[in-house]
VMD Tcl script that draws the C-alpha trace (Angstrom):
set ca {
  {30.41 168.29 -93.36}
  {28.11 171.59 -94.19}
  {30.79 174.35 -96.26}
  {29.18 177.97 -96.97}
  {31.15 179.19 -99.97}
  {31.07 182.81 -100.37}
  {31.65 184.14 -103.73}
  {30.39 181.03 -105.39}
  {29.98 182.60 -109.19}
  {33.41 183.61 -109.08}
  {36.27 181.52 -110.23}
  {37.99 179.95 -107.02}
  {34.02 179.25 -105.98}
  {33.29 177.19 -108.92}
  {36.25 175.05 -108.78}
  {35.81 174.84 -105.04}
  {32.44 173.49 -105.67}
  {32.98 170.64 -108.49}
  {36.08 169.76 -106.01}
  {33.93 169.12 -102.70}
  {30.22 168.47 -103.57}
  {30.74 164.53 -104.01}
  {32.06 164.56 -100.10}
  {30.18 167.67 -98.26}
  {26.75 169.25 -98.08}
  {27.80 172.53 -99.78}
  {26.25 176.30 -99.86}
  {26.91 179.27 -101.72}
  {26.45 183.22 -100.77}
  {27.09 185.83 -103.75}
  {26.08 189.47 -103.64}
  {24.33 189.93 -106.82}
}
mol new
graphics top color blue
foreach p $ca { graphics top sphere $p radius 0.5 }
foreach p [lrange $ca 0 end-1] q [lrange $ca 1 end] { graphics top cylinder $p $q radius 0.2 }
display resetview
């Protein structure tokens, strides 16, 4: 499954990422 992830520096992002990127095709958006 493709996941955007907005917010992806932040702290909920990060986790989210380690949690899902074994399973899913992941992708972040952060305003910078």
């Amino acid at each position: 499954m493709n996941i955007l992830i907005t917010g992806i520096h932040g702290f909920v992002g990060s986790n989210l990422v380690v949690a899902l990127k074994e399973h899913h095709s992941l992708y972040g958006l952060d305003i910078v």
